[in-house]
FITI-661605 format. One record per residue (C-alpha): x, y, z; residue in three letters. Coordinates in steps of 0.02 Angstrom, whole numbers, plus 50000, padded with zeros to 5 digits. Layout:
N
XYZALA ...
This chain:
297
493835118948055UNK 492765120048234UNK 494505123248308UNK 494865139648196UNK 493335143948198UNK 493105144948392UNK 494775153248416UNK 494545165248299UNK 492795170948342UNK 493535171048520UNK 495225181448472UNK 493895191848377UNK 493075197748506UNK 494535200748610UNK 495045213248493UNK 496585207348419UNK 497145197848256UNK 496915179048253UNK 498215169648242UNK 498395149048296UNK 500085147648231UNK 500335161048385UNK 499635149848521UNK 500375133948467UNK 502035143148538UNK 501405144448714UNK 502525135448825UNK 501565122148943UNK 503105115249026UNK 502275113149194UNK 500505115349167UNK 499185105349246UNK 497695100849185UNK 496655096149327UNK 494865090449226UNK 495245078949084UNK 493865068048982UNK 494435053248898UNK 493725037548866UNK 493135024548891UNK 491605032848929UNK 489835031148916UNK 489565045848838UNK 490595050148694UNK 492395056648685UNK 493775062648578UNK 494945051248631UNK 495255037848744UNK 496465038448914UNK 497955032048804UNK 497865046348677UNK 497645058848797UNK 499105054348932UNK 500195054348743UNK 499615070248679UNK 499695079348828UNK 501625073148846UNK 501825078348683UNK 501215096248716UNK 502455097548838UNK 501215097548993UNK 501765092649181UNK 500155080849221UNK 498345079549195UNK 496975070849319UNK 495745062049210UNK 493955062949279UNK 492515052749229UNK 490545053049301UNK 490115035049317UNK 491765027049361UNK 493465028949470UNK 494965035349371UNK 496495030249483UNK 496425011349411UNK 496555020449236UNK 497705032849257UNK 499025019449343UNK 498735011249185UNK 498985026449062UNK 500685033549163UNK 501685019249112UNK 501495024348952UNK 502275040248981UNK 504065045749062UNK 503735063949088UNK 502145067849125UNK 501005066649309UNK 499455057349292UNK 497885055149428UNK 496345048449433UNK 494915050649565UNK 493195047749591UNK 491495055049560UNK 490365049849709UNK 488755049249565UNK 487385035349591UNK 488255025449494UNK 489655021849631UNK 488335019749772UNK 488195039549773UNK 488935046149963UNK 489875030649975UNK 491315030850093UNK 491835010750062UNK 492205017549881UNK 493245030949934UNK 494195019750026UNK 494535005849907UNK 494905021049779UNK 496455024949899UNK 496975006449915UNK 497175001849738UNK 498804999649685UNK 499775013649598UNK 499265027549722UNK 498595037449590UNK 497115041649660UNK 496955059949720UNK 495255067049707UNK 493505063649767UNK 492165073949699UNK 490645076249754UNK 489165070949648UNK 489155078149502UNK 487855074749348UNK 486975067349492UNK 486885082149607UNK 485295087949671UNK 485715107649621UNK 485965100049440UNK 484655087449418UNK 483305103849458UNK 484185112649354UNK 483905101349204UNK 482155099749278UNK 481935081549268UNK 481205069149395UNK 482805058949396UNK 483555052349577UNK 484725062449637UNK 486165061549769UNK 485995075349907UNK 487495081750010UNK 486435091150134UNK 485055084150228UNK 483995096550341UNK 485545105650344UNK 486765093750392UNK 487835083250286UNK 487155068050224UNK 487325054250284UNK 489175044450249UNK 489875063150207UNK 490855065950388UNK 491715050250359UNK 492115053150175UNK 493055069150242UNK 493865059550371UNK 494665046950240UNK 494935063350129UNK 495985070550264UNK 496935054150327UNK 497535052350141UNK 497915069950089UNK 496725070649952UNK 495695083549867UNK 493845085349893UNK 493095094649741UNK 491355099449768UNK 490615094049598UNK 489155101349535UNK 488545106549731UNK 487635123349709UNK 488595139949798UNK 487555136649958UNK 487945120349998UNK 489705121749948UNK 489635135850087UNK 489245124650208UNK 490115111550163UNK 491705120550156UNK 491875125050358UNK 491195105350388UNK 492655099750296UNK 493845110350364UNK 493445105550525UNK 493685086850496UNK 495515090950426UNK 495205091150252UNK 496555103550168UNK 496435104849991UNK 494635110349915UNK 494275113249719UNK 492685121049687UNK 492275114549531UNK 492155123449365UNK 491425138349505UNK 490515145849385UNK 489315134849317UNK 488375131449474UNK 487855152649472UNK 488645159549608UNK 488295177949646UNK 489795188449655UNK 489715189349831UNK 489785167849847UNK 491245168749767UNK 491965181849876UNK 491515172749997UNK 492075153549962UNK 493685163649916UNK 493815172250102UNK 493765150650144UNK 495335148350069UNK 494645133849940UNK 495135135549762UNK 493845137949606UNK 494025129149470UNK 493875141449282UNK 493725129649148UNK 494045133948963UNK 492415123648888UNK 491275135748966UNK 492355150748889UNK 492275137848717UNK 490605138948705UNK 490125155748779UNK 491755168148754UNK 490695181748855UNK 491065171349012UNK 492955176849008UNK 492625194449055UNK 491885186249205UNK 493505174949241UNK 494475190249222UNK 493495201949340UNK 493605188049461UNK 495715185149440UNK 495985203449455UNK 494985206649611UNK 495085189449701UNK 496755187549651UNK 497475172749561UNK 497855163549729UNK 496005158749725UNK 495855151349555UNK 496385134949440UNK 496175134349264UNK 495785120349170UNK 495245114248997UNK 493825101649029UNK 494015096148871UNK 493715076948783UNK 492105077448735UNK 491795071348543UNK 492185084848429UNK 493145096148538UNK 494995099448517UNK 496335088848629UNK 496705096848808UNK 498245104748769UNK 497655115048620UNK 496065118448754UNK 497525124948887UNK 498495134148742UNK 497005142448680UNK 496355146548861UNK 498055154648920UNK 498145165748764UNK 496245170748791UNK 496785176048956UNK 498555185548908UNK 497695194248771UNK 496315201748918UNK 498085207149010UNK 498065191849141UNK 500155191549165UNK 501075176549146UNK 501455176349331UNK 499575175449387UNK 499195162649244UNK 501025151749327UNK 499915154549492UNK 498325145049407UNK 498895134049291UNK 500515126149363UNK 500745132949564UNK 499105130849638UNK 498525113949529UNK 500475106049595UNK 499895110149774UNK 498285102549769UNK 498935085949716UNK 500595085849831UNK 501885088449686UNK 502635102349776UNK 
């Protein structure tokens, strides 16, 4: 029931008929989803790594990168990818407190486990210092900037980031210091940047313009358009003058109660046709761009 319920208030509001029948048809045959929950976890999810590598198969998908807060994901998705034949799966990891925060020696060991399927590092994330203020609380935090510098361990995180071809996604780092960040990074080598789920760190229109002009690519995820459909006139403004070149999309899906990541891509890339986004842009940000970042090109 939450499912037809969201898509239909959401199809509502876009002005046309609602229909999931309609959506399950939506080909993913090379779609990556490049922010997948699963457990386990230590806060609650729909499914666990297993289920979600299976369903997403199923669903017809090209790969998925399964992200957690608290723990590395490579070790786990080496694990769930022999239980699939036809479908990409990565891991990374979230440099939280809970890995020793900026910890380059994690980094490094994430790159060395066996199964190479470690391909992201993300910067701190429930952790960050932009979202612990946000929430208000008096909980540590992990900074990335220190009197405007990057903190300490950072340089050599992007030097192990480069040497390995990964991806450094800037977590929950607010628009300014992913704006400085961003140049830093560049200059130690580091090629592929996601800016992660772009809007829900605020950026002002001209931020994004601007971490666009960089090159990096933002992240538009379909649980923020779940629970606030408004926010897709905003995604759409942003495709159509930025370009598609500039953008990922993603479900961010596997929290307890929420539909599987497929039906979350499905559902995102019909939002999105139904607002006139063509198929070729949505190729560009569901299947080109994620394949790039993660070397499957």
């Amino acid at each position: 029931m939450r499912i037809i319920l969201s898509v239909c208030f959401i199809t509502a509001i876009l002005g046309g008929p609602c229909s999931i029948a309609q959506n399950q048809h939506i080909d993913l045959t090379g779609v990556i989803d490049l922010h997948v929950h699963a457990g386990p976890d230590s806060r609650p999810r729909a499914m666990n790594d297993w289920e979600a590598v299976k369903m997403a198969e199923a669903a017809g998908l090209r790969g998925v990168l399964l992200k957690n807060h608290f723990t590395l994901t490579s070790d786990r998705a080496t694990l769930a990818s022999q239980l699939v034949s036809n479908l990409q799966v990565f891991g990374g990891i979230a440099l939280n407190r809970s890995v020793g925060g900026i910890n380059p020696e994690a980094v490094r060991q994430m790159v060395a486990f066996s199964g190479g399927r470690g391909k992201v590092v993300w910067l701190p994330t429930f952790d960050s210092e932009f979202y612990v203020r946000r929430l208000g609380t008096s909980d540590s935090f992990v900074p990335v900037m220190e009197s405007g510098e990057p903190a300490e361990g950072l340089v050599e995180v992007f030097s192990i980031i480069k040497e390995n071809d990964l991806v450094l996604a800037m977590g929950h780092s607010s628009p300014t210091e992913v704006l400085a960040l961003i140049p830093i990074a560049q200059e130690y080598g580091v090629n592929n940047i996601l800016i992660t789920h772009v809007f829900g760190q605020d950026p002002t229109r001209l931020q994004i313009q601007q971490m666009a002009a960089t090159g990096a690519i933002m992240e538009l995820d379909w649980l923020a358009a779940y629970t606030n459909p408004s926010i897709l006139d905003e995604y759409v403004e942003v495709i159509q003058s930025l370009g598609a070149e500039s953008f990922v999309i993603s479900s961010d899906f596997g929290q307890e109660g929420n539909p599987d990541h497929a039906t979350g891509m499905r559902d995102f890339i019909a939002a999105l046709r139904t607002r006139e986004i063509s198929q070729e842009q949505i190729d560009i940000m569901a299947k080109k761009n994620p394949a790039k970042l993660l070397g499957l090109n």
